[in-house]
C-alpha positions as a printed Julia matrix, in Angstrom:
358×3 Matrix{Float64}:
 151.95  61.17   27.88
 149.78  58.13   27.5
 148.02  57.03   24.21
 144.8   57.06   26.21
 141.0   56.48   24.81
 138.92  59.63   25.01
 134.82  59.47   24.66
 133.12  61.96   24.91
 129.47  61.51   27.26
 126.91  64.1    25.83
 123.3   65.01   26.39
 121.02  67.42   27.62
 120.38  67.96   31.16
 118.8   65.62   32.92
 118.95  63.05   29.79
 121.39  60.61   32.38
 124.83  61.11   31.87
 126.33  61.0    35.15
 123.92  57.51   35.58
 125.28  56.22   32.77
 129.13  56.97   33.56
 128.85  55.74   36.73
 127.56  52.06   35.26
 130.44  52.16   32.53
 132.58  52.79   35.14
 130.89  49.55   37.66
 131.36  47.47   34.12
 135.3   48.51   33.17
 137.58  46.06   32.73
 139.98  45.23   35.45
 143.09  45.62   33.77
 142.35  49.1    32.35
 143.1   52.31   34.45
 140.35  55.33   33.53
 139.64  58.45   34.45
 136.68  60.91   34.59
 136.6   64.7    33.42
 133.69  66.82   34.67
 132.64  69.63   33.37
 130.41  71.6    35.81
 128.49  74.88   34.72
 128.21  76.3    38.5
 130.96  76.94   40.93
 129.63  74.47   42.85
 130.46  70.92   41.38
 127.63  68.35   42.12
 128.14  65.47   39.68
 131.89  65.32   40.23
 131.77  64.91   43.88
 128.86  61.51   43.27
 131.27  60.45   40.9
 134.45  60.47   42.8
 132.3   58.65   45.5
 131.48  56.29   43.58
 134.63  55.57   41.88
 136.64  55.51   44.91
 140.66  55.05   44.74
 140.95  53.05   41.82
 139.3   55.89   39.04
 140.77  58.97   38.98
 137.55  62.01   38.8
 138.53  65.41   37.98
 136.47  68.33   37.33
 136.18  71.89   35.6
 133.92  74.16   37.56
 132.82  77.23   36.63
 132.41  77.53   33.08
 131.22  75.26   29.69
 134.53  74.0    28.41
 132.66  73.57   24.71
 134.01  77.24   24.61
 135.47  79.63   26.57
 136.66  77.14   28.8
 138.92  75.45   25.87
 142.35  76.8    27.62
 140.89  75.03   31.28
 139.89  71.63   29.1
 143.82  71.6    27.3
 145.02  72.19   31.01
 143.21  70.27   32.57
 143.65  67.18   30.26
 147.16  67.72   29.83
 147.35  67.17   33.42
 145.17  63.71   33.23
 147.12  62.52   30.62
 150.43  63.37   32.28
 149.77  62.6    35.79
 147.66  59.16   36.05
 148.0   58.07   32.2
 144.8   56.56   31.48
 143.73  53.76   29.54
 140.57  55.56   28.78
 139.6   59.06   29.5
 135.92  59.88   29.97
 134.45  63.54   29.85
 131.42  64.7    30.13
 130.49  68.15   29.27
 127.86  70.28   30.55
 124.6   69.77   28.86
 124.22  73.34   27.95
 127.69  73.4    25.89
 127.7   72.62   22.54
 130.29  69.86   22.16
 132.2   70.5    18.64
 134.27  73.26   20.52
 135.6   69.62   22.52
 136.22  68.09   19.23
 138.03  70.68   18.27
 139.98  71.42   21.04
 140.83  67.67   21.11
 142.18  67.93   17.78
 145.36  70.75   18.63
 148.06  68.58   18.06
 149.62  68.95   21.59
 146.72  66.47   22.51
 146.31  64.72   19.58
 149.43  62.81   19.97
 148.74  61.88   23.86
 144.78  60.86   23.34
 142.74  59.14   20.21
 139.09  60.51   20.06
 136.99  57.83   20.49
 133.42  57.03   19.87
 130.85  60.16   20.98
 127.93  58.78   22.81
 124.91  61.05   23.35
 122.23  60.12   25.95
 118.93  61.36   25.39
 115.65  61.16   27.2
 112.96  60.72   24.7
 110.13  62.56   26.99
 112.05  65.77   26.12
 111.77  65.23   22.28
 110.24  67.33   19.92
 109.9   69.19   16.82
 109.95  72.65   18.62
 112.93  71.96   20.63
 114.58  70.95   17.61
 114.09  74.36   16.12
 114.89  76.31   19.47
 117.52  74.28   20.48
 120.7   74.09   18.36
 122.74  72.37   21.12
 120.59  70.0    21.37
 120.14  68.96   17.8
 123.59  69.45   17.23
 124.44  66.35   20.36
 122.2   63.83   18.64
 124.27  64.97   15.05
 127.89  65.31   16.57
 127.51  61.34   18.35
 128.6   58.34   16.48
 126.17  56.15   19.28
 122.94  57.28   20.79
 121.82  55.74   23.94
 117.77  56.22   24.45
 117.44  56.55   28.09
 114.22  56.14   30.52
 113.21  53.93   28.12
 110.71  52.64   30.85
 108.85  55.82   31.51
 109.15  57.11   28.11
 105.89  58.22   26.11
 105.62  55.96   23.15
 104.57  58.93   20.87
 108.16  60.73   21.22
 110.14  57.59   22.19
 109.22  56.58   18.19
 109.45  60.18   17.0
 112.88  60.26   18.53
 114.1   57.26   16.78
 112.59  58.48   13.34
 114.41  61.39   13.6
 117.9   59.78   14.35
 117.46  57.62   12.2
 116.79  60.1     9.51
 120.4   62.11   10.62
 122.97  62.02    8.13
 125.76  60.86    8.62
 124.37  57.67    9.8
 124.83  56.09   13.43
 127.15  53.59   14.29
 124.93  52.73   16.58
 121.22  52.95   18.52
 119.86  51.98   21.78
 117.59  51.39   24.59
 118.02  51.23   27.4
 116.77  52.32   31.25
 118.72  53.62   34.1
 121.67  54.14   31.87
 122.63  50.65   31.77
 125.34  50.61   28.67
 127.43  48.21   27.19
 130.73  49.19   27.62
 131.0   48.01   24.18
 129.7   50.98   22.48
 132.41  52.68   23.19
 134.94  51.25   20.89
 132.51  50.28   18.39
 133.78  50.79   14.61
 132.29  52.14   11.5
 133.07  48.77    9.47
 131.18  46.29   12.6
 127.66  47.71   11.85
 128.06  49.35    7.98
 127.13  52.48    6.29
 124.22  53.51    4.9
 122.96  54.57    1.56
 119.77  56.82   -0.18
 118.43  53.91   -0.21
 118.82  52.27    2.76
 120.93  49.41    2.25
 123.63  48.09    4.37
 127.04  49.34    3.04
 130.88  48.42    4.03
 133.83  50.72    5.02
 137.24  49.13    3.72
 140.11  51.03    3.99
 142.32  51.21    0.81
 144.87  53.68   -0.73
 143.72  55.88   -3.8
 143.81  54.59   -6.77
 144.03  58.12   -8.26
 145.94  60.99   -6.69
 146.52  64.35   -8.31
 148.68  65.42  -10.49
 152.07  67.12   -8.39
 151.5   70.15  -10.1
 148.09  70.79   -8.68
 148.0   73.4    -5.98
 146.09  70.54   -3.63
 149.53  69.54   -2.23
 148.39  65.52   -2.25
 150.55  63.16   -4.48
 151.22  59.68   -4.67
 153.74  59.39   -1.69
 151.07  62.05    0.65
 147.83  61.36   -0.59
 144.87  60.8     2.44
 143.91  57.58    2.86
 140.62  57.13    1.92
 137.78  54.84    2.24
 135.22  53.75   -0.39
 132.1   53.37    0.93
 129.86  50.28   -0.42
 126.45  51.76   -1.4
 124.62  48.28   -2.27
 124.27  44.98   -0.42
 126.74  43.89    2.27
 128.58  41.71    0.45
 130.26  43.79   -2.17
 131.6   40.84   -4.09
 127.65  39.9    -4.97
 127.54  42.87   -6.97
 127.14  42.51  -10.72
 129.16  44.76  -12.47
 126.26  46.54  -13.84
 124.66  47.76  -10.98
 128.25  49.79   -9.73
 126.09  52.88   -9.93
 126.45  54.27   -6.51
 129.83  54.74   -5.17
 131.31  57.08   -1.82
 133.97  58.11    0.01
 135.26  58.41    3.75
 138.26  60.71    4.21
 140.21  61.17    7.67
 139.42  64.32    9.95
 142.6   66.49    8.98
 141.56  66.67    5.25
 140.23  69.46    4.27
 138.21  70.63    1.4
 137.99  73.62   -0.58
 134.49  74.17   -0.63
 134.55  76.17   -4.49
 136.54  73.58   -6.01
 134.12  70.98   -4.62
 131.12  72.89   -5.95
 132.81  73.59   -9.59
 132.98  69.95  -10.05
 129.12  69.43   -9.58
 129.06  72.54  -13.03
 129.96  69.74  -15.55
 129.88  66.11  -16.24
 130.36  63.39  -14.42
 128.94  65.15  -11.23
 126.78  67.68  -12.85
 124.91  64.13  -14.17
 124.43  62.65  -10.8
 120.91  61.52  -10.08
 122.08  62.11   -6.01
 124.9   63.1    -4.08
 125.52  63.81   -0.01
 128.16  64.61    1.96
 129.91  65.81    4.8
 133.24  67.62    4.47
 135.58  69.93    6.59
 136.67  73.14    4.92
 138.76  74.71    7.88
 137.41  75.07   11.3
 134.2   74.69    9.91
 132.48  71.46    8.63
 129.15  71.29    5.95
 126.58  69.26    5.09
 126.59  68.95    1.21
 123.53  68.14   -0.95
 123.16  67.57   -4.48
 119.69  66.89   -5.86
 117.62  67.92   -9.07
 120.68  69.93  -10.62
 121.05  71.97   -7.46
 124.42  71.93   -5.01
 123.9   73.1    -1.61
 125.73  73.44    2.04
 124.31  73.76    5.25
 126.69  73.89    8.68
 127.05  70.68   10.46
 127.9   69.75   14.15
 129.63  66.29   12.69
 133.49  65.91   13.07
 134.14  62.26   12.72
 135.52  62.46    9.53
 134.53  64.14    5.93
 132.74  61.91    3.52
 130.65  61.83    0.19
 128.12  59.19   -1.47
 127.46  59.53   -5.44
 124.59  57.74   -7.09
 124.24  57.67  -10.71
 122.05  55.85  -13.46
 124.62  54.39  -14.94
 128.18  53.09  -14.34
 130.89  55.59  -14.06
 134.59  55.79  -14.57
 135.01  55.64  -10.81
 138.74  55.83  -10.47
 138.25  59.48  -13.14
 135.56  60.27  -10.29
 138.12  59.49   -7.27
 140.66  61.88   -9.14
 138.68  64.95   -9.67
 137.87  64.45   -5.76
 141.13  64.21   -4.34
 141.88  67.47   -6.36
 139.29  69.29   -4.2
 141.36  68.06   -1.13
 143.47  71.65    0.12
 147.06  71.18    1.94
 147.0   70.47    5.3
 148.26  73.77    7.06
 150.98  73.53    9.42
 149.51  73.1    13.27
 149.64  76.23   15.28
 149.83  75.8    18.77
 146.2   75.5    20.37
 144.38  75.08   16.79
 142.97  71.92   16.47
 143.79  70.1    13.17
């Protein structure tokens, strides 16, 4: 198999995905071979078949009929990739699900190992049309909230015809998601920068409580547990993990008293035990936090994790990019002691099973 690009094209119906594939794909770069997975609700495929017109001989469309392949379509998306991958070994690999599935169950899928070593998840873009934005479909609609959480990029289409009142409210609200966006834009006729696609975390920063403009570096713990621990991680299998800047851009600027705020980015395949992680917030350092936010994976399932006023709490989340945590405190902290009592939170990776994504 190929070590082929996959992005994922979500959005509700009718947001523009199909418009907005078809100008990636009028924009690729020569050299690069893709392909196009459809996923089509009805028997009757519609966007495929304009797709495959479009494209002509030199992009490869393919569809899956019948059936959302967020979930109980997951054995037809492994199949069908599998085939993809093996047959015309793309460069990149785009798929666009039906805008009534609920794409984590993609992510997911994606991350079964069988796949996982012949494709590299690549940036999630969601498309979105802003004149279908609004507080009560946010409540009614978990799908649709979950798109605009799941995406590391959201593309505002119809910018043109768009009512001003919930083009705004629509960027207030993403830009109030957590975690933040890699990425935001406007744009009409789904006219997007090809780009976007491989954009990384470190080219446009993190984000803090307050704010400010952070960097992602990658570096290896300086802490790892103890080998007796039950976690599993020591010095020679520890997860890489990524300190997250919390004030200005240029970390070097920082005066050693004002390292108050510190976080963490951890891959995908950790995984946290969720009672550990809240024990930790029972007793200094944590418990004397003035703020702390996360996202971690436990299992199969990922949360949201707040800490605020003395109180530790976890919500579901739709986001799978990777698990992370930001700690803000009132005074300096013995980071590297803080980094430690983390990593012991971390659980040991199970061994894959085939069709379980990591």
């Amino acid at each position: 198999m190929s070590g082929a690009v996959l992005n994922l094209i979500t959005g509700f119906l009718g947001a523009g995905k199909t418009t907005a594939i078809l100008h990636l794909l009028a924009h690729r770069p020569a050299h690069e071979r893709w392909a196009v997975l459809v996923n089509e609700f009805g028997e009757v495929g519609i966007d495929g078949e304009i797709l495959a017109d479009a494209a002509g001989d030199e992009i490869r469309v393919r569809e899956v009929a019948g059936g959302c392949i967020c979930c109980t379509g997951a054995m037809n998306l492994r199949v069908a990739l599998t085939k993809i991958l093996r047959e015309i070994r793309p460069d990149r690999l785009l798929v666009e699900p039906t805008g009534l599935g609920h794409p984590t169950g993609i992510v997911d899928t994606l991350r079964d190992p069988w796949l996982a070593s012949a494709a590299r998840l690549g940036n999630i873009t969601c498309i979105v049309d802003p004149a279908g934005f609004s507080e009560e479909r946010l409540e009614k609609s978990l799908i649709y909230k979950d798109q605009l959480t799941l995406a590391d990029v959201v593309v505002i289409n119809k910018t043109d015809v768009a009512p001003v009142g919930q083009l705004e409210a629509l960027e207030a609200f993403v830009a109030g998601l957590y975690p933040p966006k890699q990425a935001v834009v406007r744009t009409t006729h789904g006219q997007i920068d090809p780009a976007l696609l491989d954009l990384e975390a470190s080219e446009v920063g993190g984000m803090s409580g307050a704010g400010e403009q952070g960097v992602f570096t990658r570096v290896t713990p300086a802490v790892t547990p103890q080998s007796g621990l039950s976690t599993g991680y020591s010095a020679s299998n520890a997860s890489v993990v990524s300190p997250v800047s919390l004030g200005p851009a240029d970390p070097a600027t920082q005066a050693p008293a004002a390292d108050t705020a510190r976080g963490w980015r951890f891959a995908p395949e950790d995984r946290f035990d969720l009672k550990v992680l809240e024990g930790l917030f029972s007793k200094p350092p944590f418990s004397e936090l003035v703020r702390a936010k996360g996202v971690v994976r436990t299992g199969r399932e990922w949360y949201r994790v707040d800490w605020a006023e003395g109180r530790f709490s976890t919500a579901p989340i739709a986001w799978r990019r990777d698990s992370r945590l930001e700690l803000i405190a009132d005074k300096v902290l013995d980071w590297a002691a803080v980094e430690s009592l983390l990593l012991q939170a971390l659980t040991p990776t199970p061994l894959p099973q085939a069709g379980e994504g990591l």
